[in-house]
N, C-alpha and C positions, 0 to 999 in steps of 0.2 A: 687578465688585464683589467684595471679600474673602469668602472663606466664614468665616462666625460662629464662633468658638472657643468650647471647652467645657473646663473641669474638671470633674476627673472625682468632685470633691463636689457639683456641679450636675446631673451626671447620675444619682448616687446617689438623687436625690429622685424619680427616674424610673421607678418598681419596683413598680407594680403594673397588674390589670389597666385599660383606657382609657387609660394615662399609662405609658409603658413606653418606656422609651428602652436601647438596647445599644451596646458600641463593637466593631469591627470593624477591626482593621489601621486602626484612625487616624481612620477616619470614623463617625461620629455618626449613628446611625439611631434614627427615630421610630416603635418598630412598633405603637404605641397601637392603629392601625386595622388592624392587620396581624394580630393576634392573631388571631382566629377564621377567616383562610382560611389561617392555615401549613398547610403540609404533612403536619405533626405533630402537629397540633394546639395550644390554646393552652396547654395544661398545660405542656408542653415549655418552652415561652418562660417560662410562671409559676414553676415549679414546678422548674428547674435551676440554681439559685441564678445565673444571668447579668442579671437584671434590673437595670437601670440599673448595671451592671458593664461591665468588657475583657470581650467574650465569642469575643477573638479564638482562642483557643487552643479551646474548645469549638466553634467555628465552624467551623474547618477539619479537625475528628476526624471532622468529620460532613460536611460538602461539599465539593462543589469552588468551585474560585473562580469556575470563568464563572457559578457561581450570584450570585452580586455584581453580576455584569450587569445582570441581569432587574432590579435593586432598588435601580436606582442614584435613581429616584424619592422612597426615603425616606430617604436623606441630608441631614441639618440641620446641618453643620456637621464640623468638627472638634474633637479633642483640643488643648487648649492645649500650649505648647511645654512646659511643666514635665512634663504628666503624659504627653507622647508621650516625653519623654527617656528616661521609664523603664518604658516599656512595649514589649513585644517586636514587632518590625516583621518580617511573614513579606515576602518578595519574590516576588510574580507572574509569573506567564508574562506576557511582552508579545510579542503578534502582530509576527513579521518580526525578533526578537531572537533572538540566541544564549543557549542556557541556560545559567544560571551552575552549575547542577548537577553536579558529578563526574560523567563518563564521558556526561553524558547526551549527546554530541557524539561524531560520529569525532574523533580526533585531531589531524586534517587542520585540523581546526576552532579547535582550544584555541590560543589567540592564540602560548602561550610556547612551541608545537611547528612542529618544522619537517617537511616532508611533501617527498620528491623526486620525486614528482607532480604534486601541484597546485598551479600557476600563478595570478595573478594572474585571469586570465579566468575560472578553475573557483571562485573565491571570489566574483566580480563576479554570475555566473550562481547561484550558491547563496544569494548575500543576495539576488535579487529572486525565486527562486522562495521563499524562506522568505515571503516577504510576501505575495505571490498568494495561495500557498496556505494561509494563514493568514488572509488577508483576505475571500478570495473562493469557499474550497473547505469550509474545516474546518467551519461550522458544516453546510453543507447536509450534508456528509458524516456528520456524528455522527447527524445528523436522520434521514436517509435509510436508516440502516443498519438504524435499530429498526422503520423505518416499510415499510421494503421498496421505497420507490419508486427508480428508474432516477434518472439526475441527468438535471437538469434542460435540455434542449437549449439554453438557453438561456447558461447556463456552459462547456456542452460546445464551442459554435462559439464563444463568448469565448478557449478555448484557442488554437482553430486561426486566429486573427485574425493579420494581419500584423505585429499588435504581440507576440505572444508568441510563436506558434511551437511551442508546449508537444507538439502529435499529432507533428508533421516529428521536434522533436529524439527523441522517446523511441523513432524506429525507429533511432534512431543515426547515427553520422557517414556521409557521403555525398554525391551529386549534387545529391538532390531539397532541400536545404539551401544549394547553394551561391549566390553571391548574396544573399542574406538578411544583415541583420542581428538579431542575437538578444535576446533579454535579456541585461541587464551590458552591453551595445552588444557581442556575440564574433559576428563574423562568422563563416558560415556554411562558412568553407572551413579554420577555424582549431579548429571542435568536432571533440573526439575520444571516444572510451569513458567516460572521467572525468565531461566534461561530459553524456553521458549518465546516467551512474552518479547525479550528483547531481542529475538531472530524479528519477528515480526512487524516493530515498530520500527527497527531501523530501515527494515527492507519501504517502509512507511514514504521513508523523508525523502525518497529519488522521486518524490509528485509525480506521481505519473498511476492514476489508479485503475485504468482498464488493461496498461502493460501488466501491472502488477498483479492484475487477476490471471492474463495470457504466462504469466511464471509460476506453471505449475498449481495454480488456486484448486482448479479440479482436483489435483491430488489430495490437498488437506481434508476435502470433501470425499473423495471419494474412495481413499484406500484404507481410511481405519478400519471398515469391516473386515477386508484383506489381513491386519492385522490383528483384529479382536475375535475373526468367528472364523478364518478360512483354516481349512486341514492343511495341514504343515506340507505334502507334495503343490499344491496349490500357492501358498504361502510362497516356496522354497523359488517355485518358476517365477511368478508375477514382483515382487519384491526385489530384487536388486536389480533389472534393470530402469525400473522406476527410479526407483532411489536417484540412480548413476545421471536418472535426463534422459537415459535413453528412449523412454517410453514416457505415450501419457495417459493417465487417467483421468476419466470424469463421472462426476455424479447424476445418473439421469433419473431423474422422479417425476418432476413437474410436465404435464402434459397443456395440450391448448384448452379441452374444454375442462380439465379439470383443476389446472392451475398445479397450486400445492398443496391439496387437496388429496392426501395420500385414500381416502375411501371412495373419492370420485376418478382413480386409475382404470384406465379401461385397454393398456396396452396388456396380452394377452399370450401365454405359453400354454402349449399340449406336451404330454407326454406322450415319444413316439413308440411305435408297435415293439419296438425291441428294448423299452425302457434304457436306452442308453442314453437320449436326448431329449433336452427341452427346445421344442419349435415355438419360435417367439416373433409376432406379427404387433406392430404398432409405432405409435408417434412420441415422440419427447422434444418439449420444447425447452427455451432460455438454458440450454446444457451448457455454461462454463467450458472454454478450455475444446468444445463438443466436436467443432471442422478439423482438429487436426490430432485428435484421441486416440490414442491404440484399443482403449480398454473401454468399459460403458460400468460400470459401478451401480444395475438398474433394479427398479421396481416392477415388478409385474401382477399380474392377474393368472395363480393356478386355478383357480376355483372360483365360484362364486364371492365365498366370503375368504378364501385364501390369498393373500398379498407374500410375495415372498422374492428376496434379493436374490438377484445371479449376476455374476461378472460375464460380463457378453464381451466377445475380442471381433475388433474388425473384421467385414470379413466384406470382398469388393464386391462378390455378389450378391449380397441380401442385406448390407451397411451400408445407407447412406448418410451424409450430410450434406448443410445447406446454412452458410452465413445467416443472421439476422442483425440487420440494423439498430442499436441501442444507443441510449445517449452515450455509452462506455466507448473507447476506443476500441476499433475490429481486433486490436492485438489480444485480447479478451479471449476471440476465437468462439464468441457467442453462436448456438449455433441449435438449427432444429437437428435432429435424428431419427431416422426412417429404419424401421427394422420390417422385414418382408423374408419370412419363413429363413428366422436365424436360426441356426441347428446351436444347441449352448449344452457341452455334456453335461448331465448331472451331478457332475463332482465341482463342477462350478455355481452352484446351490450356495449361499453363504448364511450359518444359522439355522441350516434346515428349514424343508419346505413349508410354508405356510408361518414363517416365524419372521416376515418382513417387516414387520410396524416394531418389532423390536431392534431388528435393526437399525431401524430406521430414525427409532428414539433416542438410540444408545450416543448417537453422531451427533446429535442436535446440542447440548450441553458446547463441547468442543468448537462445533464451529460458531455456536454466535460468540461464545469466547474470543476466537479470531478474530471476528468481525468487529467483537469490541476496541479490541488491540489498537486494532487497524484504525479504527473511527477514532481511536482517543486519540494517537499522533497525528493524524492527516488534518484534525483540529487545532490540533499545537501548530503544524506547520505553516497550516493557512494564519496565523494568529502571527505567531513568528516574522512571516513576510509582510504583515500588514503593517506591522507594529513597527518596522523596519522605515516601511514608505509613510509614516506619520510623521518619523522623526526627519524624514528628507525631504516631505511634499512642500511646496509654501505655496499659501493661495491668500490673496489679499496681504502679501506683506509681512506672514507670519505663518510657522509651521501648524502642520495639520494635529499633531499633539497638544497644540497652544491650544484648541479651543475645548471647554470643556463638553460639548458634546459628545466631541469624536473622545475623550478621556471616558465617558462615561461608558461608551461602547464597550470600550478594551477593559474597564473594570466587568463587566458581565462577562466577558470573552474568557478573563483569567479564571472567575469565579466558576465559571462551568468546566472548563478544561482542566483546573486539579480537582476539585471533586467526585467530575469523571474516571480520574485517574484512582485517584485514593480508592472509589468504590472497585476499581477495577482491579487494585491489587489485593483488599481484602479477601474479596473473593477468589484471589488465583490462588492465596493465601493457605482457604479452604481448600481448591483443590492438592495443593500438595502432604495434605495431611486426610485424602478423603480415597479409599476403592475408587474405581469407574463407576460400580455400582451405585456406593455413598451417594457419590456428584449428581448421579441420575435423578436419585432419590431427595435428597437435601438443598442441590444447586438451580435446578431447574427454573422454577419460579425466579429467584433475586438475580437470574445469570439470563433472564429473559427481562424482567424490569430494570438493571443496568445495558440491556442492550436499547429500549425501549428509550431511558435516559441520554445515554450517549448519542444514539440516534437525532431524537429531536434536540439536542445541542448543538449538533453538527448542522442541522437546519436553520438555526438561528445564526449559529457564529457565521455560515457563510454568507447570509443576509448585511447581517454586520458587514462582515468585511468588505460586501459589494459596494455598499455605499458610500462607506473611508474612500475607496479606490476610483469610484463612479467608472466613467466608461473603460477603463485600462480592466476593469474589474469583468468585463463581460467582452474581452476582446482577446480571439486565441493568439497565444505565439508573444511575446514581449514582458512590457515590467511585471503586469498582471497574469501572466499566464498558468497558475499555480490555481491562484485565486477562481480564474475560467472555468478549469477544469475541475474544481470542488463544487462550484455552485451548478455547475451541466450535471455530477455525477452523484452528489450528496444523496437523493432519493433514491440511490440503491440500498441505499443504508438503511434506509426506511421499509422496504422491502424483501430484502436477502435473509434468509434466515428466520423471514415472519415478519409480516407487519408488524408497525408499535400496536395497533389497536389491538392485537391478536395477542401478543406477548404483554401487555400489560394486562390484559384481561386474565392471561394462565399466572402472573405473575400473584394477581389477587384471589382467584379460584386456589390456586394452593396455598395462599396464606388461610384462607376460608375455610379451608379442609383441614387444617390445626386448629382452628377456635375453638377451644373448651367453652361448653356452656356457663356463662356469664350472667350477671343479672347487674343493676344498675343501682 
């Protein structure tokens, strides 16, 4: 049946309280009954001169649109064509679409650019994870962030399903992939870095970045040794039901007194009298993912000067954990870990014993990779939202884009978020033309001072954007709520995977270690 059309001298008559009609982007709402449980109360609605008016432009200074959702119950109709002609039409985010918004996109993306990376497959793979994760992650994910719960197992083994694949691709291209076919229909022997890349940024734009870490993050961290150094019965057990969600993994290194600090580890294995076990006594702090882990992915102490990795598996009498409070949302599952004479067989040794700082190295490339990913969209996205509420804010009688300060902002914003990017595809660039080895060897350095770059841009743009936003910018839950939760969490960024001052430093120590003797 056609929905009912309105002129907007019919809804003129709609202007008080009991009898209160508003328009909205085109549709016709009936809030007669809706007045006394607003949010704001009914004055708001009375009392801001929108009563049976367009109250689209006052509507969106003050919300977001998925508030639209909730209220699609008191919709009566439409604007007739006369008065929708000339009434201003905002355009919507739609779930599984590209935004029309400037910059709010890699480049890769904007229909009228061309990209000498991405292929057919890597666009095929990006338009179905836009819609997954838009259909089936974003709202639990917004949910979850303020509420602190874990996601839900129920989505988490929907990843790992043979129809998606989502845990396999995000440890990147590979064996345990091949066979498979993916999302976009990209068989599993044709996915490269890219097609990682864009698992990773999409999973990005559901804003929510301590849920995002509680979705499996420990695994990225902690099963490529699983995959790079475990003997194939070992492999064959721990490995699909991770994959599936069924399981989790985490990466335990960093301890209290000695941070990340892999030569100040003091958490400590013997070898028992019948050499079948390693007994392993000690503490792991800030472990990812750590309260609700099957798996421990750890470092230990065999020796004085022996460091060496074992997969340690819960176990209720001698594994504990214990939340920690961080700026990240608890869905994170941040968390210390207590081990008290853990028996761990020795066939769960990964790399051989005393060979853990190689392990330990091999990982490090990969994940500030990630972390770059992650940090170049979560920048875009804060960027994105901001740029949105410049074009809608007015203050003094003129929008917040009118003035050229705040224009000056968003020029630095754009300026750091595609350069960020561009170096970040360069280098993914390398990696898909390079060994693990290679990467080790060649990427280290410039895959540590693009993380170092990305990093302190994300510190800036959030700054930036707080002040476009002022208090909505530092207030959880509403128009700003995006914004909130980058400027509460951006300093993990600065942290995880190495301080800037730490990776800038190895970033110039290796360039330093190439310098041929020079003279001037």
């Amino acid at each position: 049946m056609a929905a009912r059309t309105f002129s907007l001298e019919q809804i003129s008559e709609h202007n008080k309280e009991g009898d209160l009609w508003i328009v909205v982007n085109g549709d016709v709402y009936d809030l007669s009954r809706f007045t006394d449980i607003h949010p704001g109360g009914a004055g708001v609605l009375l009392a801001s001169d929108i009563a049976g008016k367009d109250a689209s432009e006052a509507f969106f200074s003050l919300h977001r649109s998925s508030v639209l959702a909730k209220y699609k119950r008191l919709i009566i109709g439409k604007l007739d064509s006369d008065a929708s002609a000339s009434s201003t039409k905002y355009v919507l985010p739609l779930d599984g679409e590209l935004s029309p918004v400037p910059y709010a996109e890699p480049s890769w993306l904007v229909p009228s650019y061309k990209s000498p990376y991405f292929k057919d497959s890597h666009r095929r793979l990006q338009k179905a994870m836009r819609k997954f994760f838009d259909e089936n992650v974003k709202a639990e994910a917004r949910e979850f962030e303020l509420s602190g719960e874990r996601p839900t197992q129920k989505l988490v083994e929907l990843m790992g399903t043979d129809e998606w694949n989502i845990h396999a691709m995000r440890m990147g291209p590979g064996r345990h992939l091949h066979g498979k076919t993916l999302p976009g229909n990209v068989k599993g022997e044709e996915f490269d870095y890219f097609h990682e890349l864009v698992c990773v940024q999409e999973m990005c734009r559901v804003g929510a970045p301590g849920y995002m870490a509680g979705l499996q993050a420990g695994m990225v961290i902690g099963l490529p040794p699983i995959l790079n150094f475990a003997p194939e019965p070992l492999r064959q057990r721990i490995l699909p039901d991770i994959l599936a969600g069924k399981k989790f993994i985490s990466l335990a290194i960093s301890e209290p007194h000695a941070g990340s600090d892999v030569q100040g580890i003091t958490t400590s294995a013997t070898l028992s009298e019948d050499g079948k076990y390693w007994i392993v006594s000690g503490m792991k702090k800030w472990i990812t993912n750590g309260h609700f882990s099957d798996y421990f992915m750890t470092a230990v102490r065999t020796g004085p000067k022996s460091l060496t990795m074992m997969l340690i598996e819960r176990d209720a009498d001698t594994v504990d954990t214990r939340k920690i409070k961080t700026s990240y949302s608890p869905s994170a599952g941040t968390a210390y870990v207590f081990f008290e004479k853990t028996k761990v067989p020795v066939e769960n040794v990964l790399g051989g014993e005393g060979n853990g700082l190689k392990v330990i190295l091999s990982n490090f490339n990969h994940e500030r990779w990630v972390i770059n990913c992650r940090i170049a969209r979560y920048s875009r996205l804060v960027f994105e939202e901001t740029w949105k509420w410049a074009h809608l804010r007015k203050s003094q009688g003129k929008r917040l884009i009118d003035n050229a300060v705040v224009r000056q902002k968003f020029g630095q914003m754009i300026a750091r978020i595609d350069s960020g990017q561009a170096w970040l595809e360069h280098l993914t660039y390398q990696m898909t033309k390079m060994t693990y080895a290679e990467q080790s060897a060649q990427l280290a350095g410039p895959m540590a001072l693009n993380k170092y770059y990305l990093a302190r841009c994300g510190q800036e743009i959030s700054d930036m954007a707080v002040q476009i936003w002022g208090g909505r910018g530092i207030t959880q839950g509403g128009m700003g709520a995006l914004i909130e939760q980058y400027q509460r969490t951006y300093k993990f960024d600065n942290v995880l995977g190495g301080a800037d001052e730490v990776l800038a430093d190895l970033g110039v120590r290796q360039a330093s270690k190439r310098m041929p003797k020079a003279v001037l």
